[in-house]
N, CA, C and O atoms as a GROMACS GRO file, in nm:
protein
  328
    1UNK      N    1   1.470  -0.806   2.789
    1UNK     CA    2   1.535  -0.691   2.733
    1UNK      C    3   1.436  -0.573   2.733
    1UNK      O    4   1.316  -0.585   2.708
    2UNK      N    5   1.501  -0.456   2.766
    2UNK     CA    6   1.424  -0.316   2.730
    2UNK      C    7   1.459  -0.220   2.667
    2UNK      O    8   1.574  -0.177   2.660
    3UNK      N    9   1.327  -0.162   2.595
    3UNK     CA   10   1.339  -0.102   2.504
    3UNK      C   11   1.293   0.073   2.526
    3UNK      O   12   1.203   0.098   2.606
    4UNK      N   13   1.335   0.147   2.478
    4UNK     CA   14   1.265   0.284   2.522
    4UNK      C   15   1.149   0.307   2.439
    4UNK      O   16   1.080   0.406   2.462
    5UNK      N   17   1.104   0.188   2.293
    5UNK     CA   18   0.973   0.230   2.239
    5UNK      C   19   0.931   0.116   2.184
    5UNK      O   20   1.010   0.022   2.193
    6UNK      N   21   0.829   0.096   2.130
    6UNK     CA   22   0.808  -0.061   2.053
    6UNK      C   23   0.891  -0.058   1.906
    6UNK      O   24   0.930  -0.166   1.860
    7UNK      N   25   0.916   0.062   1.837
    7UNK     CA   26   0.930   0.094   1.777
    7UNK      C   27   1.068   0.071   1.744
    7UNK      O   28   1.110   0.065   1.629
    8UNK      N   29   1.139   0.059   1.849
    8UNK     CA   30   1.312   0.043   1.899
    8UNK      C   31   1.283  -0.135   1.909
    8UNK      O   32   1.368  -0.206   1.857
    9UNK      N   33   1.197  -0.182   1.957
    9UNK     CA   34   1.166  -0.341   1.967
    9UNK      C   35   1.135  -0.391   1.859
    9UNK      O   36   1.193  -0.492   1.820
   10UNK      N   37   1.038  -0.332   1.786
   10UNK     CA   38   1.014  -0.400   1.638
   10UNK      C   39   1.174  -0.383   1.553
   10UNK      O   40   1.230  -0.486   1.515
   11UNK      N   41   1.249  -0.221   1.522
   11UNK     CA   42   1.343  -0.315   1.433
   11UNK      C   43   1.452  -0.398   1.526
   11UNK      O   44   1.562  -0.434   1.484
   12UNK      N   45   1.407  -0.417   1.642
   12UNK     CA   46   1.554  -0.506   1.693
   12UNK      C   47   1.516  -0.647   1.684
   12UNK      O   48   1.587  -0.748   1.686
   13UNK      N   49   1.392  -0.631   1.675
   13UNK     CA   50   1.308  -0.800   1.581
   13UNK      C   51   1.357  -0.806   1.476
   13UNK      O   52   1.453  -0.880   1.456
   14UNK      N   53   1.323  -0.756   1.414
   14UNK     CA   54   1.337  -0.790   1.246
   14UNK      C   55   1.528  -0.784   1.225
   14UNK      O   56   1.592  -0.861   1.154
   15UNK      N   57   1.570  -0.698   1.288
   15UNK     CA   58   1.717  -0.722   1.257
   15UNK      C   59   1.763  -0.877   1.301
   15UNK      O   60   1.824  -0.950   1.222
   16UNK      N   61   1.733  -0.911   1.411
   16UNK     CA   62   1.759  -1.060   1.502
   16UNK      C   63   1.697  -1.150   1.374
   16UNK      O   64   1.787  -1.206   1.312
   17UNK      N   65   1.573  -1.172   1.325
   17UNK     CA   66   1.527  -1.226   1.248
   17UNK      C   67   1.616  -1.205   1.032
   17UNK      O   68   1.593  -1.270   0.930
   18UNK      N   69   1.661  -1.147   1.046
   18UNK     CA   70   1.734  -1.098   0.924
   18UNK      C   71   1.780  -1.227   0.827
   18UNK      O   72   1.776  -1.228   0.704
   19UNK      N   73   1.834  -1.363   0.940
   19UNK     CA   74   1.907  -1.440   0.842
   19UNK      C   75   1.815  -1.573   0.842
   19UNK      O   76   1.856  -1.687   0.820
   20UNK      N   77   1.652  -1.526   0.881
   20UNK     CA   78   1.589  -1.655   0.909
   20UNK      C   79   1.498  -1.637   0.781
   20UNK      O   80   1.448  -1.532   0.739
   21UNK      N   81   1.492  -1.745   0.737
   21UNK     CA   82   1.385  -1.791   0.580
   21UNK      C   83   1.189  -1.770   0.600
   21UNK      O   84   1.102  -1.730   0.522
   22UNK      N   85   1.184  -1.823   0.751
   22UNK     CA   86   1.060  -1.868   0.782
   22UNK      C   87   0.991  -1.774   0.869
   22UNK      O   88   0.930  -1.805   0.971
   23UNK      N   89   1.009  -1.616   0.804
   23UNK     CA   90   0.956  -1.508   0.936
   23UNK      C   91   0.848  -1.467   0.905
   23UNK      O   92   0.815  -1.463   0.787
   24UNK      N   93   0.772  -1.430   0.997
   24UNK     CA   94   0.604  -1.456   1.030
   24UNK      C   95   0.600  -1.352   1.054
   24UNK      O   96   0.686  -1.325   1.137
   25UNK      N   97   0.510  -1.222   1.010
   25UNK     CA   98   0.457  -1.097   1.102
   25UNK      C   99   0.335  -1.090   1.057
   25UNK      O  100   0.282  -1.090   0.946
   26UNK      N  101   0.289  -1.084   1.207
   26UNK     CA  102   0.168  -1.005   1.224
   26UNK      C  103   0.073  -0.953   1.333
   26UNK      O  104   0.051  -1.002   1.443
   27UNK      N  105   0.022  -0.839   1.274
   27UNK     CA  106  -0.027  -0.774   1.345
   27UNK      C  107  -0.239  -0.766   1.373
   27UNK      O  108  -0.334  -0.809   1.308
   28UNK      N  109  -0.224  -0.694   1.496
   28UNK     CA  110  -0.381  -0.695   1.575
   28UNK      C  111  -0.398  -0.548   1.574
   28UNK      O  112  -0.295  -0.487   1.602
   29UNK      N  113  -0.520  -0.466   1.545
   29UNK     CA  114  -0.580  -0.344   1.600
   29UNK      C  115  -0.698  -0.309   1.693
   29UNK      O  116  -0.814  -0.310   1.652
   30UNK      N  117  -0.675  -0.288   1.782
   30UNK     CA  118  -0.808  -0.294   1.883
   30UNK      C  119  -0.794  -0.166   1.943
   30UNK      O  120  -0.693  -0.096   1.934
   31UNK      N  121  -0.946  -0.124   2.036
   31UNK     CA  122  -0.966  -0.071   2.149
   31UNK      C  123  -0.942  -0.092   2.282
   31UNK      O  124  -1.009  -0.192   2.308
   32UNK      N  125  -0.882  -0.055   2.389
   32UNK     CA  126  -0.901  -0.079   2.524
   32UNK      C  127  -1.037  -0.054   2.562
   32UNK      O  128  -1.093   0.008   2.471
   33UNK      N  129  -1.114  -0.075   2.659
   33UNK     CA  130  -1.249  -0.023   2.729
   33UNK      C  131  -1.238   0.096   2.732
   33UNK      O  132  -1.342   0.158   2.712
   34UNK      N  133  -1.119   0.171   2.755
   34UNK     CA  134  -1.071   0.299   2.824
   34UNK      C  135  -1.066   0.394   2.672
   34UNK      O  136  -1.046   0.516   2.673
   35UNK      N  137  -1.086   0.319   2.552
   35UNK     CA  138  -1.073   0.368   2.410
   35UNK      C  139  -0.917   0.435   2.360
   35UNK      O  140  -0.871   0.486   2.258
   36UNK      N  141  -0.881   0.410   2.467
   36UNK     CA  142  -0.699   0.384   2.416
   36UNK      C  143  -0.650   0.284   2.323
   36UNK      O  144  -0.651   0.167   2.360
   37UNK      N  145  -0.595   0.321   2.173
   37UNK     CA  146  -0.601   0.181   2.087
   37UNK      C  147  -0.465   0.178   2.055
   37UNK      O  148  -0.379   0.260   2.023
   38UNK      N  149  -0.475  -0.013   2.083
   38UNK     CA  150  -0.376  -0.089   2.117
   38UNK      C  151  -0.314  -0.159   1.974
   38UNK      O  152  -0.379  -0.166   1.870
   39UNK      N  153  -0.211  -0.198   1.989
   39UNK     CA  154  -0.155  -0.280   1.858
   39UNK      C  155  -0.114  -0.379   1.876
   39UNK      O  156  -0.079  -0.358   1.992
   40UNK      N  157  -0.092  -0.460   1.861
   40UNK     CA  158  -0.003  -0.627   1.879
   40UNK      C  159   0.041  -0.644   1.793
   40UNK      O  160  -0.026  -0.630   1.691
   41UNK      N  161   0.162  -0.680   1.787
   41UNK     CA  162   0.254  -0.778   1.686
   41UNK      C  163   0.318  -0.866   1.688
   41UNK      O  164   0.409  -0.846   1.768
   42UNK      N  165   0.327  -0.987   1.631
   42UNK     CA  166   0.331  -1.098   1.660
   42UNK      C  167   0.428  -1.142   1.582
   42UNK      O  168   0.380  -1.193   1.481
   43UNK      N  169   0.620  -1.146   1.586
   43UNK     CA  170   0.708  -1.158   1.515
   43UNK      C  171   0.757  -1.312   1.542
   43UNK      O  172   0.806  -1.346   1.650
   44UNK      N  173   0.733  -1.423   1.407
   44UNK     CA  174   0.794  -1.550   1.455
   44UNK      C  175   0.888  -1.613   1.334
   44UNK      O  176   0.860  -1.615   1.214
   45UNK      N  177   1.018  -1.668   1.404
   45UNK     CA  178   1.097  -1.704   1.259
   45UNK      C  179   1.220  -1.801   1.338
   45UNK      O  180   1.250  -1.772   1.453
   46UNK      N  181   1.261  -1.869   1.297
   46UNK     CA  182   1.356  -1.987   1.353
   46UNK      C  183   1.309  -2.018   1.499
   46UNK      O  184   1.370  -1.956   1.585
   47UNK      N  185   1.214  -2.101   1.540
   47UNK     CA  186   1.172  -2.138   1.627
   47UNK      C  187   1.164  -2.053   1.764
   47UNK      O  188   1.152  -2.080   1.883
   48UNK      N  189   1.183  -1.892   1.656
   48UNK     CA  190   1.192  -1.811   1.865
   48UNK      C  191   1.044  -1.707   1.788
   48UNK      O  192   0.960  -1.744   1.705
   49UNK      N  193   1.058  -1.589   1.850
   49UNK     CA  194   0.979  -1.492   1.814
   49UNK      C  195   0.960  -1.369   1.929
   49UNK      O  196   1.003  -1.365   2.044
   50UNK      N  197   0.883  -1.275   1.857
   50UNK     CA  198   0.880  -1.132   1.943
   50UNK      C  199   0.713  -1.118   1.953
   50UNK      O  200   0.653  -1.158   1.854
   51UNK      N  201   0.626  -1.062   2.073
   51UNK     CA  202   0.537  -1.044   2.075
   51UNK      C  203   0.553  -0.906   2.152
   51UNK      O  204   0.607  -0.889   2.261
   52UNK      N  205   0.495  -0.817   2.074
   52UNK     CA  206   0.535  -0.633   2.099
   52UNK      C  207   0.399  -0.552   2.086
   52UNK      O  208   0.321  -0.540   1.992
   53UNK      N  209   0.398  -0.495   2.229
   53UNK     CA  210   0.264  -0.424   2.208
   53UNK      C  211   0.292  -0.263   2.241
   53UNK      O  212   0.372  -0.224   2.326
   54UNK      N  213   0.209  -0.179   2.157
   54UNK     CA  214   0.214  -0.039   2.182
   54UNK      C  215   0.076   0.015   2.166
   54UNK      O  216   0.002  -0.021   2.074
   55UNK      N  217   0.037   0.118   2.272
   55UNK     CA  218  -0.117   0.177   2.300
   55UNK      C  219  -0.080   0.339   2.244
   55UNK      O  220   0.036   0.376   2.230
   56UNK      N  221  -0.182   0.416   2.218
   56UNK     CA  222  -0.200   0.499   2.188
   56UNK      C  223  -0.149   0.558   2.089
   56UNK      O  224  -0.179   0.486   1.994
   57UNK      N  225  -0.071   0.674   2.037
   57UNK     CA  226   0.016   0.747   1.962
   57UNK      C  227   0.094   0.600   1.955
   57UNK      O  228   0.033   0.514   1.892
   58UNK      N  229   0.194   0.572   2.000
   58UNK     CA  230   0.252   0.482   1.955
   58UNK      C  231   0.231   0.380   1.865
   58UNK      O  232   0.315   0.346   1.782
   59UNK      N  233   0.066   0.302   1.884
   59UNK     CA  234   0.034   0.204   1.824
   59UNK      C  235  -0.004   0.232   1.691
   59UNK      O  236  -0.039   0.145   1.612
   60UNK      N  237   0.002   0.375   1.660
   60UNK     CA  238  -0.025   0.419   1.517
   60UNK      C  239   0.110   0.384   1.477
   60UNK      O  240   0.139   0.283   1.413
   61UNK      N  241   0.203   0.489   1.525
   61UNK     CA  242   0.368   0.419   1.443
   61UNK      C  243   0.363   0.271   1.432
   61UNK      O  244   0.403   0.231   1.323
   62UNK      N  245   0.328   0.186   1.507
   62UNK     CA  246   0.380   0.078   1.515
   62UNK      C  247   0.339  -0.016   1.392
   62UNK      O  248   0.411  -0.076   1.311
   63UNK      N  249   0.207  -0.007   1.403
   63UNK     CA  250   0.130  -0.074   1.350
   63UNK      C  251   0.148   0.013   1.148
   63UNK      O  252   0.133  -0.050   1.042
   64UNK      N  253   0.165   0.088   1.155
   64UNK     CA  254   0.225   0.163   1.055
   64UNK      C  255   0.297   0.112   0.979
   64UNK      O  256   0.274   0.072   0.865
   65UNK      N  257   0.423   0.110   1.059
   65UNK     CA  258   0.530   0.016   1.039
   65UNK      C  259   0.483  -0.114   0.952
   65UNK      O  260   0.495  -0.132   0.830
   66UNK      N  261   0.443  -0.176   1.022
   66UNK     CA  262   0.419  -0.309   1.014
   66UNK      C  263   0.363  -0.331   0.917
   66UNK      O  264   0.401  -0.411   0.832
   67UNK      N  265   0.233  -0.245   0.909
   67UNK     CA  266   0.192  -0.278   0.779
   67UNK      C  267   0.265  -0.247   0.603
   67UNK      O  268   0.237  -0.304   0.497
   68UNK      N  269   0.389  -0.109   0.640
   68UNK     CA  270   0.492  -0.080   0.514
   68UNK      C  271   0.567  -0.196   0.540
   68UNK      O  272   0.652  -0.184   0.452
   69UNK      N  273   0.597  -0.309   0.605
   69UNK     CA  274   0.642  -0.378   0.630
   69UNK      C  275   0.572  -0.455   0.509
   69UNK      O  276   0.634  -0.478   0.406
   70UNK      N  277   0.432  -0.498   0.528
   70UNK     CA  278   0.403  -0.593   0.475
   70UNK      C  279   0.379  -0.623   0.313
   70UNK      O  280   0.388  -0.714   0.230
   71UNK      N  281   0.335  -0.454   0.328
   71UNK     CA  282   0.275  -0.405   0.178
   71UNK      C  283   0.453  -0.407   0.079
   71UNK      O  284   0.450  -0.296   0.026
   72UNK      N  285   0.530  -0.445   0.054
   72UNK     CA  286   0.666  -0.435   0.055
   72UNK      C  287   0.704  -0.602   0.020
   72UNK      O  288   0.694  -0.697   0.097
   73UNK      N  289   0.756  -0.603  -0.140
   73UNK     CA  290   0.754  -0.729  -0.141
   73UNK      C  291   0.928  -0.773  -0.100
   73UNK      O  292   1.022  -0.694  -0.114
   74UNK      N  293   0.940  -0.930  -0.044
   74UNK     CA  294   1.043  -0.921   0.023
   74UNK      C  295   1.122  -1.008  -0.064
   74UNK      O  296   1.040  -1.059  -0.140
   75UNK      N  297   1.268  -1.061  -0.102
   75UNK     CA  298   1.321  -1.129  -0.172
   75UNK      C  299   1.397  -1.209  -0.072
   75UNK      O  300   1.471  -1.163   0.015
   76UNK      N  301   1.370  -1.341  -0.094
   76UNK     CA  302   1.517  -1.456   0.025
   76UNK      C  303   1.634  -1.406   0.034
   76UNK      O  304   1.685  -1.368  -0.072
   77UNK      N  305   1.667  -1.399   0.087
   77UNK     CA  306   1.861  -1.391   0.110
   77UNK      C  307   1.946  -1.454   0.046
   77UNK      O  308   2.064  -1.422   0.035
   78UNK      N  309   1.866  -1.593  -0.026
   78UNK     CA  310   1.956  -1.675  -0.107
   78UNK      C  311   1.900  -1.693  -0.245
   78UNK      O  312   1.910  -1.797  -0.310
   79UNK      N  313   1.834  -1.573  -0.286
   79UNK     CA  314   1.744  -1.586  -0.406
   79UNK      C  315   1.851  -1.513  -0.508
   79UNK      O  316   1.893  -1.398  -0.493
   80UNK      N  317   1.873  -1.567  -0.574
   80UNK     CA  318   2.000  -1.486  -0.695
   80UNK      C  319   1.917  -1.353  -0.755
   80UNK      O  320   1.809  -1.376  -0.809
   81UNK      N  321   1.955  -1.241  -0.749
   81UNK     CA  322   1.907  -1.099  -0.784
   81UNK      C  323   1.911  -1.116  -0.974
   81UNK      O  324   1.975  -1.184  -1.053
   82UNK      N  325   1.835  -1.043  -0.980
   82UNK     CA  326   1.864  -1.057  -1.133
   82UNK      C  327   1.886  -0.895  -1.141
   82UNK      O  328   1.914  -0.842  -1.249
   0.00000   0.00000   0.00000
């Protein structure tokens, strides 16, 4: 599948992943040699998963993301709300 940004790939992860209990994210920050910096993310949950990378300007959104993602506490789907 293609995407026009990682950004368009990460939430079409997390939406696909929506009704799974056991979802995994995470993310990498690095340099290229070329000092272009790269992001990885590493989305895993009902035995499939997404591995999504974005360089430059992008890998700031991305990785952005990911981390309001994380910092963000999450509640089960089948957890009774109080």
């Amino acid at each position: 599948m293609a995407f026009r940004s990682s950004m368009d790939a990460f939430m079409y992860a997390m939406h696909e992943s929506a009704a799974c209990k056991d979802l995994k994210v995470e993310y990498e920050v690095g340099f290229m040699r070329n000092g272009i910096k790269h992001c990885n993310v590493q989305l895993s949950y009902c035995g499939g998963g997404y591995s999504i990378d974005a360089y430059d300007g992008e890998a700031d959104e991305l990785c952005g993301a990911v981390k309001e993602y994380l910092a963000t506490p999450h509640v089960p789907a089948d957890m009774p709300r109080i």
